[in-house]
PyMOL Python script that loads the backbone (N, CA, C, O; Angstrom):
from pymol import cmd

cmd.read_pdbstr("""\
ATOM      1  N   UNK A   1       6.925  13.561  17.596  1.00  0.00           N
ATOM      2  CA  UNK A   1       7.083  12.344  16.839  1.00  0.00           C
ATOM      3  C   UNK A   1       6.160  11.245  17.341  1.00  0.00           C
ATOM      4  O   UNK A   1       5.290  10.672  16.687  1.00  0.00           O
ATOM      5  N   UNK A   2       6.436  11.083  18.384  1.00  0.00           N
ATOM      6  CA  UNK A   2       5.655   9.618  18.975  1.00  0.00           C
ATOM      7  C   UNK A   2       3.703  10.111  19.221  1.00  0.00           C
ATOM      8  O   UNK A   2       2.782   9.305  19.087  1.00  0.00           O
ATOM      9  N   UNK A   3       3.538  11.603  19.593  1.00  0.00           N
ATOM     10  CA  UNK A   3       2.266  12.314  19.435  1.00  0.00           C
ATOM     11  C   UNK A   3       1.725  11.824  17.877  1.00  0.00           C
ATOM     12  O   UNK A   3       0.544  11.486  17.797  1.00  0.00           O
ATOM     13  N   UNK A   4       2.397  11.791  16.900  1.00  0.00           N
ATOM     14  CA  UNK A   4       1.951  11.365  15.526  1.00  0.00           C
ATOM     15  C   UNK A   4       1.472   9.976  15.359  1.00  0.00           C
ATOM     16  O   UNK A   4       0.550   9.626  14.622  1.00  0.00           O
ATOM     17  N   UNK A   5       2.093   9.329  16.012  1.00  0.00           N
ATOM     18  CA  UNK A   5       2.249   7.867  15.809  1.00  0.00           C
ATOM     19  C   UNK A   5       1.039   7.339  16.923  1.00  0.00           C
ATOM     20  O   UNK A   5       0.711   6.155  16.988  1.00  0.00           O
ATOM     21  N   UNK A   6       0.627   8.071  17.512  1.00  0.00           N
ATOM     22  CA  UNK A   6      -0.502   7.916  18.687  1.00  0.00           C
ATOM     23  C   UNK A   6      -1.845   8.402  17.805  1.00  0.00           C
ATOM     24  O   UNK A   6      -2.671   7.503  17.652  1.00  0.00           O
ATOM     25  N   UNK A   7      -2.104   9.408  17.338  1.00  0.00           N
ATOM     26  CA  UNK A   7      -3.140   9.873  16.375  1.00  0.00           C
ATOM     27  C   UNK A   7      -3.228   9.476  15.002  1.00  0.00           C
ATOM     28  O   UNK A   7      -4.176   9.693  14.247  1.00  0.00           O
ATOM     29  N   UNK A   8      -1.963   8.765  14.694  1.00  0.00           N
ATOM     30  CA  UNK A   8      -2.188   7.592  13.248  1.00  0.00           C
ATOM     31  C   UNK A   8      -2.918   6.318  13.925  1.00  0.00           C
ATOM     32  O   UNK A   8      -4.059   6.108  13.515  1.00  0.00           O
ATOM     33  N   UNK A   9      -2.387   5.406  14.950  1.00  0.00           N
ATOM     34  CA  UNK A   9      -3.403   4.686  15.121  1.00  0.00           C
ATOM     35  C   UNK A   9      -4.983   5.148  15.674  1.00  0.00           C
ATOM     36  O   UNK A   9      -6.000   4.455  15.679  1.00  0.00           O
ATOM     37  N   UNK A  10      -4.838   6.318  16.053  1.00  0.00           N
ATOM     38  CA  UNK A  10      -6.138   6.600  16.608  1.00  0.00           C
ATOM     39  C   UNK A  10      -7.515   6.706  15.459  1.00  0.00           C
ATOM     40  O   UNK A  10      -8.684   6.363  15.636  1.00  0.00           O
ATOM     41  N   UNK A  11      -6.754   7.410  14.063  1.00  0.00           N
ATOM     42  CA  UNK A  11      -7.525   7.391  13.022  1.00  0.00           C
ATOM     43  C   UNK A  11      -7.457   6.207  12.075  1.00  0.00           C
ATOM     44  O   UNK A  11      -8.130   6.171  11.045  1.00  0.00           O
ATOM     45  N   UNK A  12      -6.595   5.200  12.462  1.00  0.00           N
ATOM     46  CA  UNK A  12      -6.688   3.807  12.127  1.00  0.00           C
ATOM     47  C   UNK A  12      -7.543   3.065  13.007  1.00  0.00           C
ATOM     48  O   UNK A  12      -7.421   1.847  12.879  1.00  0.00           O
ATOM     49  N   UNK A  13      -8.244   3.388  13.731  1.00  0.00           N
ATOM     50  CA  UNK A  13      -9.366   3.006  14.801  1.00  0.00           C
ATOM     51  C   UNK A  13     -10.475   3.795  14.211  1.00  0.00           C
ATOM     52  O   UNK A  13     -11.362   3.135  13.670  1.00  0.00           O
ATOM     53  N   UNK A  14     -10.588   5.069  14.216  1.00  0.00           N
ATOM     54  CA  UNK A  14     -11.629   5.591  13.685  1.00  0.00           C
ATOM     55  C   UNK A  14     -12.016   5.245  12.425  1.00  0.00           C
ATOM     56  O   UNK A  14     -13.085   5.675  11.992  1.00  0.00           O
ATOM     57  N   UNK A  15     -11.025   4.238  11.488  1.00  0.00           N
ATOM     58  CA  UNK A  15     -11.281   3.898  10.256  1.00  0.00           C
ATOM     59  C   UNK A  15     -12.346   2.644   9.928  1.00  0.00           C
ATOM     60  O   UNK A  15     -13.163   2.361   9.052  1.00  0.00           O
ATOM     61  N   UNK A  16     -11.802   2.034  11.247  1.00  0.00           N
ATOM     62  CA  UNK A  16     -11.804   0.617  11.234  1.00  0.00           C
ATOM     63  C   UNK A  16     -13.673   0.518  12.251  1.00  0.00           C
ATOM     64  O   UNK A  16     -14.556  -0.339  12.265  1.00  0.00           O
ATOM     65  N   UNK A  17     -13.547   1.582  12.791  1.00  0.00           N
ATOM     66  CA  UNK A  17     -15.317   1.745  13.642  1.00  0.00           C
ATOM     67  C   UNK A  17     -16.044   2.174  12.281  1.00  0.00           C
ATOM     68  O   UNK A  17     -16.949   1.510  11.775  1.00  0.00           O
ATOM     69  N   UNK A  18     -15.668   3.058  11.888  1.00  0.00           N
ATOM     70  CA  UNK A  18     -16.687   3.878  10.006  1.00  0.00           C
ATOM     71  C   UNK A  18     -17.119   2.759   9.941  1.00  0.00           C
ATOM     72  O   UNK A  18     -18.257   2.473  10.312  1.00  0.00           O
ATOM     73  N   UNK A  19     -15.822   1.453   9.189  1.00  0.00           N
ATOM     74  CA  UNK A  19     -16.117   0.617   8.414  1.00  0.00           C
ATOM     75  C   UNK A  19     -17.127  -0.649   9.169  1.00  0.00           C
ATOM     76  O   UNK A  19     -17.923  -1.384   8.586  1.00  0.00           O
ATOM     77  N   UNK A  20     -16.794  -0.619  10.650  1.00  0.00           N
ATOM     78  CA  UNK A  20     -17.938  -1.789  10.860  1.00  0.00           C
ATOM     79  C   UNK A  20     -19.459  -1.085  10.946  1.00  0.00           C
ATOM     80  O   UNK A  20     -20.444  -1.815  10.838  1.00  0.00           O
ATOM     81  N   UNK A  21     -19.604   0.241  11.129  1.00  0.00           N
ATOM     82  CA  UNK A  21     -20.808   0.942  11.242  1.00  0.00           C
ATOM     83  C   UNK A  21     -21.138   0.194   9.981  1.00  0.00           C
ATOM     84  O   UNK A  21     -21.808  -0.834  10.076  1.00  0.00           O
ATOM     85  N   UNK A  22     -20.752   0.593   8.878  1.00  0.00           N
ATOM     86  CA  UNK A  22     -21.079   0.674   7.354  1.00  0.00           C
ATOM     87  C   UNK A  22     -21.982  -0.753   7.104  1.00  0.00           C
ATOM     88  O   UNK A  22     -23.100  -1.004   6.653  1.00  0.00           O
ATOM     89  N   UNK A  23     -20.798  -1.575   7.685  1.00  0.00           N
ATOM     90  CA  UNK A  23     -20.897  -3.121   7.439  1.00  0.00           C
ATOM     91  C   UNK A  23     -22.146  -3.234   8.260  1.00  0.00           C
ATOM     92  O   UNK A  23     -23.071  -3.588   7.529  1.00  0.00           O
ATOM     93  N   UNK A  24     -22.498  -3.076   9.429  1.00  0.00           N
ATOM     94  CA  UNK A  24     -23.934  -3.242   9.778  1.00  0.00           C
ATOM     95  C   UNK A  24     -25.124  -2.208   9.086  1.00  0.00           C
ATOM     96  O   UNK A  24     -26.295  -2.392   9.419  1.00  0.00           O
ATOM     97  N   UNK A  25     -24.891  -1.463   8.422  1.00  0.00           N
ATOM     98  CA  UNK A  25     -25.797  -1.179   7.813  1.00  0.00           C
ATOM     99  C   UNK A  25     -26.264  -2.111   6.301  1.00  0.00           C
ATOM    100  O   UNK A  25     -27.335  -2.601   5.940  1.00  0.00           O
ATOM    101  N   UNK A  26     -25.239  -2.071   5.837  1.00  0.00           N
ATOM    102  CA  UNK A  26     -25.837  -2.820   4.444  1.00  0.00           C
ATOM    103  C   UNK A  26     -25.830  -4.560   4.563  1.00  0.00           C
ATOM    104  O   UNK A  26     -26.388  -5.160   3.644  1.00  0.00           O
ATOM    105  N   UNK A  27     -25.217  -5.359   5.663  1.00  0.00           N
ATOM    106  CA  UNK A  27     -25.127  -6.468   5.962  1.00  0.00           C
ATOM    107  C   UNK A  27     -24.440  -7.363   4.899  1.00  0.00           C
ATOM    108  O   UNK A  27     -24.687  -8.565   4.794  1.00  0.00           O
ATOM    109  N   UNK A  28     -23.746  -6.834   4.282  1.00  0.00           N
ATOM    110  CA  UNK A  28     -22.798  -7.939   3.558  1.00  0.00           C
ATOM    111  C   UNK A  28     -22.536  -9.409   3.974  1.00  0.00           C
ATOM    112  O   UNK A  28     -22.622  -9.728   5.160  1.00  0.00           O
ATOM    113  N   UNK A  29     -22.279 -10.135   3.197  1.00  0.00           N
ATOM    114  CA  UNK A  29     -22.090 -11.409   3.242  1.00  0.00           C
ATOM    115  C   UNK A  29     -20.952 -11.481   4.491  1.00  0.00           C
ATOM    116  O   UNK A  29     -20.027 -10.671   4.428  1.00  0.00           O
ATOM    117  N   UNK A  30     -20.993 -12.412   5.606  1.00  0.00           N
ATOM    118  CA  UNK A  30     -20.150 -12.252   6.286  1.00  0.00           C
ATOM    119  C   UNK A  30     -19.156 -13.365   5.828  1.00  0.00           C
ATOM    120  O   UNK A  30     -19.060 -14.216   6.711  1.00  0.00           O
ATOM    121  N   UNK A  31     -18.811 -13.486   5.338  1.00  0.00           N
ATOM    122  CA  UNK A  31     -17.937 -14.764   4.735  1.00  0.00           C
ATOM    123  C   UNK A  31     -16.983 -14.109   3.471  1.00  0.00           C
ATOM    124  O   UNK A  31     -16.412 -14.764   2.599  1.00  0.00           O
ATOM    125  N   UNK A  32     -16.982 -13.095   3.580  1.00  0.00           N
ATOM    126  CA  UNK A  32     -16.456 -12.089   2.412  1.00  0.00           C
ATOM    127  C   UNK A  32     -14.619 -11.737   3.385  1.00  0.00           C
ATOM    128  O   UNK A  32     -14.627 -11.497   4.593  1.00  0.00           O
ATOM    129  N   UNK A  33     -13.945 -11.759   2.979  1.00  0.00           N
ATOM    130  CA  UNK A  33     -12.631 -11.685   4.145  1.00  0.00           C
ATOM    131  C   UNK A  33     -12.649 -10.163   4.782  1.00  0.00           C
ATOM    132  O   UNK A  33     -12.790  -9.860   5.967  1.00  0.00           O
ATOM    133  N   UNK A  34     -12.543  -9.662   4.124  1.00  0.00           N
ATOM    134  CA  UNK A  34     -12.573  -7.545   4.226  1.00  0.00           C
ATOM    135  C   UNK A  34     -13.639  -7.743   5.754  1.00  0.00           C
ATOM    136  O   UNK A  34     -13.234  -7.192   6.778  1.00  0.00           O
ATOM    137  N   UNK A  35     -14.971  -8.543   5.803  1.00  0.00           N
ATOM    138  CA  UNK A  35     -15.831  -8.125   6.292  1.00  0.00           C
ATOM    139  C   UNK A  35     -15.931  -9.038   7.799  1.00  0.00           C
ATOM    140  O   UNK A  35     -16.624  -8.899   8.807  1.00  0.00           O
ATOM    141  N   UNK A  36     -14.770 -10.122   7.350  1.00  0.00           N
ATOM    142  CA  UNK A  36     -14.737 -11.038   8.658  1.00  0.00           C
ATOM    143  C   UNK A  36     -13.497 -10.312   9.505  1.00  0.00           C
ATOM    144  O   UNK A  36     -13.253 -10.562  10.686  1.00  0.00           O
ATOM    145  N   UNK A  37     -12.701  -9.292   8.612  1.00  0.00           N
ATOM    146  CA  UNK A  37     -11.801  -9.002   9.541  1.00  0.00           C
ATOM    147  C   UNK A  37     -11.889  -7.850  10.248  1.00  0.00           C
ATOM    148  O   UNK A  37     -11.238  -7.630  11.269  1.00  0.00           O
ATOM    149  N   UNK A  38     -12.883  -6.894   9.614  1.00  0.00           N
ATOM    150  CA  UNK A  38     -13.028  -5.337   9.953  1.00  0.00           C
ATOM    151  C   UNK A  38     -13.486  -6.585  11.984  1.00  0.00           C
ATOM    152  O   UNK A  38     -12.786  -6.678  12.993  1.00  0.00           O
ATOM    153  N   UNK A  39     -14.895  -7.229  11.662  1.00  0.00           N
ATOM    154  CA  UNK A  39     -15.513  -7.860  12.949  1.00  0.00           C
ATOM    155  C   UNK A  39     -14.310  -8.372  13.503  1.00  0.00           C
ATOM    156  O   UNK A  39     -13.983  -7.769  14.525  1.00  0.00           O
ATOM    157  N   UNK A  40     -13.544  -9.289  13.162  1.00  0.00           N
ATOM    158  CA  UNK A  40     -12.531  -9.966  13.989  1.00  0.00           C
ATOM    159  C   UNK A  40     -11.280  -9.145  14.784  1.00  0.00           C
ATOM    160  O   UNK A  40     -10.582  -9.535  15.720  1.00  0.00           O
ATOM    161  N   UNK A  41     -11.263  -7.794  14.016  1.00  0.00           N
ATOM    162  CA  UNK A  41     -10.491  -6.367  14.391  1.00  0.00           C
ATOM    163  C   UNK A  41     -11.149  -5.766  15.734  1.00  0.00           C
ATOM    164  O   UNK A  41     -10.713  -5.355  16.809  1.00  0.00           O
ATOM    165  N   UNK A  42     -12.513  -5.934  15.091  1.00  0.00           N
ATOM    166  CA  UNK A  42     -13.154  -4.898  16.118  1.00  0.00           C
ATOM    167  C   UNK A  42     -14.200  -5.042  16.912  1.00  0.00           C
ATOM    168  O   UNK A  42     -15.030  -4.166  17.151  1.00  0.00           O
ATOM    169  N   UNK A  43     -14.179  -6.715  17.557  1.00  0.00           N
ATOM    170  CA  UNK A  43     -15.259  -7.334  18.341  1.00  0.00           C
ATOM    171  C   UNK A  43     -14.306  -7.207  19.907  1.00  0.00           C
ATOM    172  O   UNK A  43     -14.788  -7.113  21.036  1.00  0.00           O
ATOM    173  N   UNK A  44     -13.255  -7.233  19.635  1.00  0.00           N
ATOM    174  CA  UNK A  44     -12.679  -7.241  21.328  1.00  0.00           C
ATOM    175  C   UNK A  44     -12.797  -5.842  21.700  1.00  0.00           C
ATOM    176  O   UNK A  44     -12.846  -5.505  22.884  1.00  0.00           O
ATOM    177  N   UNK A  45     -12.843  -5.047  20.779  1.00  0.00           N
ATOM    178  CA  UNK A  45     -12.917  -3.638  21.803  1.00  0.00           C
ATOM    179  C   UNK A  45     -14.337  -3.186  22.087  1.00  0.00           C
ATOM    180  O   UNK A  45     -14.684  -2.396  22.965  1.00  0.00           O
ATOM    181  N   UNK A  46     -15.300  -3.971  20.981  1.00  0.00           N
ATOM    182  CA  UNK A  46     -16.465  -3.686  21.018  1.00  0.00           C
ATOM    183  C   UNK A  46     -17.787  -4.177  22.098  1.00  0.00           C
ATOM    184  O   UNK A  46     -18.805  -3.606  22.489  1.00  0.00           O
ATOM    185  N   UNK A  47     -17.022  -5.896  22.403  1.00  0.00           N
ATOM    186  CA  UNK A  47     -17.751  -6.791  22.920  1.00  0.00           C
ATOM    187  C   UNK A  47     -18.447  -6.186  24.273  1.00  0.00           C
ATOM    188  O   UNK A  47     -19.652  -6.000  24.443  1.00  0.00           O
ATOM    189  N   UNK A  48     -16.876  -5.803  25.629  1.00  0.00           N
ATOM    190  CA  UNK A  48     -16.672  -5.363  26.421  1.00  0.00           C
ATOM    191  C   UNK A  48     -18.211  -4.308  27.279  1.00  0.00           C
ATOM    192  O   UNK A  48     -18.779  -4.497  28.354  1.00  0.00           O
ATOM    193  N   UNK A  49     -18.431  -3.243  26.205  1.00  0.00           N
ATOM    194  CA  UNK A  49     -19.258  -2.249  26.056  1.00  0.00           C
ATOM    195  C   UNK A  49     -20.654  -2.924  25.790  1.00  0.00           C
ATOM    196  O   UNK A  49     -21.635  -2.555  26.436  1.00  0.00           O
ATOM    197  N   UNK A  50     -20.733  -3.822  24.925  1.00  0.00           N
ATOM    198  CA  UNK A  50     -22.073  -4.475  24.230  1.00  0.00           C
ATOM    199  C   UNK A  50     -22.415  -5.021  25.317  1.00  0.00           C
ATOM    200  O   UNK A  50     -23.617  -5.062  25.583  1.00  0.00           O
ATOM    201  N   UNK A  51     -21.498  -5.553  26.181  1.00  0.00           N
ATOM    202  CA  UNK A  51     -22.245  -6.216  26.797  1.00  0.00           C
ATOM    203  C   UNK A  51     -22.891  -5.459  28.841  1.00  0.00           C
ATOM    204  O   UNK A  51     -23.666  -5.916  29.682  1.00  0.00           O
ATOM    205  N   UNK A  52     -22.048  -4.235  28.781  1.00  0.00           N
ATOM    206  CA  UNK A  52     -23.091  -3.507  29.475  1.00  0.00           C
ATOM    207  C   UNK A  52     -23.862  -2.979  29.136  1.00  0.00           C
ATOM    208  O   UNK A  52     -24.654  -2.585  29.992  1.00  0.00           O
ATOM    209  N   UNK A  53     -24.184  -2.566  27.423  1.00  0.00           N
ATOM    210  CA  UNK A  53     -24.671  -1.798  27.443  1.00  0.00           C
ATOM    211  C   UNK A  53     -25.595  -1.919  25.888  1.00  0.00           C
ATOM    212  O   UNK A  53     -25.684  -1.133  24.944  1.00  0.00           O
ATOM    213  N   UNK A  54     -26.259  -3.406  26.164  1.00  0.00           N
ATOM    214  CA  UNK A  54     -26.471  -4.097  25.032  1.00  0.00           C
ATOM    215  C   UNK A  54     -27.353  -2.975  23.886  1.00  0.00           C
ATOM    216  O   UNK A  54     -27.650  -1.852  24.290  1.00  0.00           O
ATOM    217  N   UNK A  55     -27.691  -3.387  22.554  1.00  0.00           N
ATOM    218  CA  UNK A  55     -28.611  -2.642  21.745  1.00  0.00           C
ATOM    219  C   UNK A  55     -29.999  -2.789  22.126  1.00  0.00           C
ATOM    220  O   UNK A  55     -30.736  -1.967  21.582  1.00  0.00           O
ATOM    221  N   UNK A  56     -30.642  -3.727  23.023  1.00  0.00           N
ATOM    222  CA  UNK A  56     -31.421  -3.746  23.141  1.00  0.00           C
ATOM    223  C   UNK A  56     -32.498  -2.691  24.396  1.00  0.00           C
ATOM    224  O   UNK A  56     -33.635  -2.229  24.493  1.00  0.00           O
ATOM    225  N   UNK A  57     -31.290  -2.751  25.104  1.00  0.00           N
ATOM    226  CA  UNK A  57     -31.694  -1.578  26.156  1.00  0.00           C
ATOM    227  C   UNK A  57     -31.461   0.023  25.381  1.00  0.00           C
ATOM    228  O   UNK A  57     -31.432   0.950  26.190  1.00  0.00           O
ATOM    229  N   UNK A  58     -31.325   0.340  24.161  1.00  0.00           N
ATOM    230  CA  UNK A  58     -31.124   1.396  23.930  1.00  0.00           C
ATOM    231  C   UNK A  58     -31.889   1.569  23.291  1.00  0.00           C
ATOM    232  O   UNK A  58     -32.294   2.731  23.283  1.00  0.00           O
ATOM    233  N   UNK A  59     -32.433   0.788  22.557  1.00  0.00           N
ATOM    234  CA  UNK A  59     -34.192   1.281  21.662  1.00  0.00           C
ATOM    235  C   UNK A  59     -33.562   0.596  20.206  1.00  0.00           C
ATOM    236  O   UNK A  59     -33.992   1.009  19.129  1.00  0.00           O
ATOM    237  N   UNK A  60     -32.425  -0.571  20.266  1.00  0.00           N
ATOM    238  CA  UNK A  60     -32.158  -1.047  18.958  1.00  0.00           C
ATOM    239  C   UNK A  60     -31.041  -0.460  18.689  1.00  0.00           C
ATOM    240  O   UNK A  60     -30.210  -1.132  18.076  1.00  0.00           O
ATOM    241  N   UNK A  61     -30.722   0.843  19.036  1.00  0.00           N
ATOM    242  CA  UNK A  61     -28.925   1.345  18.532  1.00  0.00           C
ATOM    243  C   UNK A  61     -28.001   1.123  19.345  1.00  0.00           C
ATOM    244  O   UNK A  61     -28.191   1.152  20.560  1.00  0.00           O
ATOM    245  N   UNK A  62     -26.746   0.841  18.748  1.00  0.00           N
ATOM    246  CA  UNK A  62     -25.426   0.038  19.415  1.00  0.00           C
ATOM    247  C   UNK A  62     -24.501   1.287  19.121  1.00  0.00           C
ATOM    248  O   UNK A  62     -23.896   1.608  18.098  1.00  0.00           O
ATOM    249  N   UNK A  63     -24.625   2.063  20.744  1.00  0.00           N
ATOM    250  CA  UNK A  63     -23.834   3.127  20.789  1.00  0.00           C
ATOM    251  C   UNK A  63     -22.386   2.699  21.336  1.00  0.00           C
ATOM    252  O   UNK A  63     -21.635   3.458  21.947  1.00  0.00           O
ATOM    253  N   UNK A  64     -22.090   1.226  20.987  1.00  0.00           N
ATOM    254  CA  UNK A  64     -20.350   0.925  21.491  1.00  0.00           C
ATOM    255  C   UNK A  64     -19.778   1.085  20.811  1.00  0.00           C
ATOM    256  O   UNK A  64     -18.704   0.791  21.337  1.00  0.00           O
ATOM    257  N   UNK A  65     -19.441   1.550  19.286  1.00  0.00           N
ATOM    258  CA  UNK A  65     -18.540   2.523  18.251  1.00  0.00           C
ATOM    259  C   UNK A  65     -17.896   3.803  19.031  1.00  0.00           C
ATOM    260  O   UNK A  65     -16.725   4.153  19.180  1.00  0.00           O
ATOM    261  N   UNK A  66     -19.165   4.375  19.478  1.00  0.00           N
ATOM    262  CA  UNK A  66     -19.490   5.706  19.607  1.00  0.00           C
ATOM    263  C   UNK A  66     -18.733   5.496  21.040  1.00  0.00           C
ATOM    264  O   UNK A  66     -17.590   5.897  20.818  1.00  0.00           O
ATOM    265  N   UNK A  67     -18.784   5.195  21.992  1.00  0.00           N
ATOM    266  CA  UNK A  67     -17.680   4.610  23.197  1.00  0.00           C
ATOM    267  C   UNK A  67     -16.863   4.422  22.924  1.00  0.00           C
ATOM    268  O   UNK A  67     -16.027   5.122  23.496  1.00  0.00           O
ATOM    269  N   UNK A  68     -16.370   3.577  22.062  1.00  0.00           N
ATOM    270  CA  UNK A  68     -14.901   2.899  21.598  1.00  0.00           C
ATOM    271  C   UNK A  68     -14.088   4.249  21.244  1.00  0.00           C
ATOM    272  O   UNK A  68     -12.913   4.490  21.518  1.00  0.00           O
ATOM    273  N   UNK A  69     -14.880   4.948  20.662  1.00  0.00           N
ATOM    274  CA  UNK A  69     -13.929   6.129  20.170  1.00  0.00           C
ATOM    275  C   UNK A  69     -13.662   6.749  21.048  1.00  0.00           C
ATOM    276  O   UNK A  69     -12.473   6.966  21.280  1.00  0.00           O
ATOM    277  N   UNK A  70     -14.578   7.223  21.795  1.00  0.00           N
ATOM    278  CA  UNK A  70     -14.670   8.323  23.110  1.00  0.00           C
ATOM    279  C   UNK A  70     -13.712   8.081  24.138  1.00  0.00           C
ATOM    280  O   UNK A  70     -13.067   8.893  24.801  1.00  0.00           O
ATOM    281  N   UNK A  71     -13.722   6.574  24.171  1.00  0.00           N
ATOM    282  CA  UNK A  71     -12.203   6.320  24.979  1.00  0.00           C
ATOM    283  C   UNK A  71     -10.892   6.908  24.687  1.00  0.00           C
ATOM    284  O   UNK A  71     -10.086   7.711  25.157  1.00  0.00           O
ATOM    285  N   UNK A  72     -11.170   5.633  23.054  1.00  0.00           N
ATOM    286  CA  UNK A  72      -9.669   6.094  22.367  1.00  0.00           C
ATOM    287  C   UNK A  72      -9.594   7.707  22.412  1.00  0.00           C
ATOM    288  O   UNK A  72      -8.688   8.304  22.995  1.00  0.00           O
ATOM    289  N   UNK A  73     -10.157   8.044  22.048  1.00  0.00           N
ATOM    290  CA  UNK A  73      -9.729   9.833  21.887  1.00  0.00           C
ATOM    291  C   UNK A  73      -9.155  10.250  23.490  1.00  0.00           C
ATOM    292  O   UNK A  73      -8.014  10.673  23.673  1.00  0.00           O
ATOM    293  N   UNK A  74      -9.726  10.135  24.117  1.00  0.00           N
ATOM    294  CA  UNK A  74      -9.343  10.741  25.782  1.00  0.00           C
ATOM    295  C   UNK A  74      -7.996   9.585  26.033  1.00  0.00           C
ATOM    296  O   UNK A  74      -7.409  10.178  26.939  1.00  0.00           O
ATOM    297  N   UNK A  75      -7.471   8.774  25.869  1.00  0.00           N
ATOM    298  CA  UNK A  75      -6.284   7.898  25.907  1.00  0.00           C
ATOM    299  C   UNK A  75      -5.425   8.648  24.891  1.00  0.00           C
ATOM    300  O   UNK A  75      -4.379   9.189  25.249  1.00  0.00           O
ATOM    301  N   UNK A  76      -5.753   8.678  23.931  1.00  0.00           N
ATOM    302  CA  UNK A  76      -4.955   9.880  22.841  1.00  0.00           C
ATOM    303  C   UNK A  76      -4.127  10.753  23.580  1.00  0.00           C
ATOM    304  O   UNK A  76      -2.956  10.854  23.945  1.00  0.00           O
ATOM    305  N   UNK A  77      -5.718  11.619  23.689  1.00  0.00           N
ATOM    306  CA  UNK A  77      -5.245  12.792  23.851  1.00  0.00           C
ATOM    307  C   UNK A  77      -4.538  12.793  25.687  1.00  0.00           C
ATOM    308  O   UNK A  77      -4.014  13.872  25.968  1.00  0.00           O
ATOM    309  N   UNK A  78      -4.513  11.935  26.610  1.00  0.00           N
ATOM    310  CA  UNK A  78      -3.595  11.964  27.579  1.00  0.00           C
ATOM    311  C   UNK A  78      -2.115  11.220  27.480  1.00  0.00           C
ATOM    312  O   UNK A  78      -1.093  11.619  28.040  1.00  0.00           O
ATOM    313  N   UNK A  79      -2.222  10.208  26.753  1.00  0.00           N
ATOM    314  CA  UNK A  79      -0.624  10.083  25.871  1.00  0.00           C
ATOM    315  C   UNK A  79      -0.042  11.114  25.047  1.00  0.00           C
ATOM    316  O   UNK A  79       1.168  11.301  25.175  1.00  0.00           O
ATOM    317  N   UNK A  80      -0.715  11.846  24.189  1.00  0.00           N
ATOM    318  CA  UNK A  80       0.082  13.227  23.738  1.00  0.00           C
ATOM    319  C   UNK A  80       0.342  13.774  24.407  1.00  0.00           C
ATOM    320  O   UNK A  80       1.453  14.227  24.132  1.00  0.00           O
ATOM    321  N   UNK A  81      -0.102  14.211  25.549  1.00  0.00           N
ATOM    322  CA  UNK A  81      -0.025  14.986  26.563  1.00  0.00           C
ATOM    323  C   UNK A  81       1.326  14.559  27.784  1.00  0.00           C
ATOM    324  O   UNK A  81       1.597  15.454  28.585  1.00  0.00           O
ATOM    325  N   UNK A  82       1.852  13.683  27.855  1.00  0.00           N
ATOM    326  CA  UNK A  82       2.633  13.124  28.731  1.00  0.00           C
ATOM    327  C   UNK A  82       3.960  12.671  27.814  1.00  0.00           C
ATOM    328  O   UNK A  82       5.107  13.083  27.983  1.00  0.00           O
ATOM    329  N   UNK A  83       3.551  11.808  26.897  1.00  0.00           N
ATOM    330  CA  UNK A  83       4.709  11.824  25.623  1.00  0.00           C
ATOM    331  C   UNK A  83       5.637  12.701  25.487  1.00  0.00           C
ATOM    332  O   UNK A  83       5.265  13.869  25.604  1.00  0.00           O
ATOM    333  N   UNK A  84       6.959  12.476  25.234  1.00  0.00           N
ATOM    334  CA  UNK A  84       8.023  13.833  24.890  1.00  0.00           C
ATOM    335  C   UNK A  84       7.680  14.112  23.603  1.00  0.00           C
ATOM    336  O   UNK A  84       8.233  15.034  23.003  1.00  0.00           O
TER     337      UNK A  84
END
""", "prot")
cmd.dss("prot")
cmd.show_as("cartoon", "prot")
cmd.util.cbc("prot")
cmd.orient("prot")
């Protein structure tokens, strides 16, 4: 039960990284609400990472999505694991 409820938010995280990838690709108006909140959702988990490991030292790509998840998944998957 509670294993479910750990991998619903986990793919409510993975939803919410898609959607800011997306959003930096096509650059939508940031003043649009959908698009101030996906950022306002997902700048504290993101910031953290950006800022060891800025885009600029990487050749322009911002692999802190790609972290953010990699965490969450290994936190996942050791709360399922310990969870009754």
């Amino acid at each position: 039960m509670l294993d479910n409820l750990v991998w619903l938010a986990f793919d409510m995280l993975l939803l919410l990284m898609l959607a800011r990838c997306v959003i930096s690709w096509f650059r939508p108006s940031h003043y649009h609400p959908i698009v101030r909140w996906v950022e306002k959702t997902t700048d504290p988990l993101l910031a953290p990472i950006q800022r060891i490991l800025p885009p600029w030292k990487t050749g322009g790509l911002d692999f802190s999505p790609a972290i953010v998840l990699l965490i969450a998944w290994v936190i996942a998957r050791v709360l399922t694991e310990i969870l009754p």
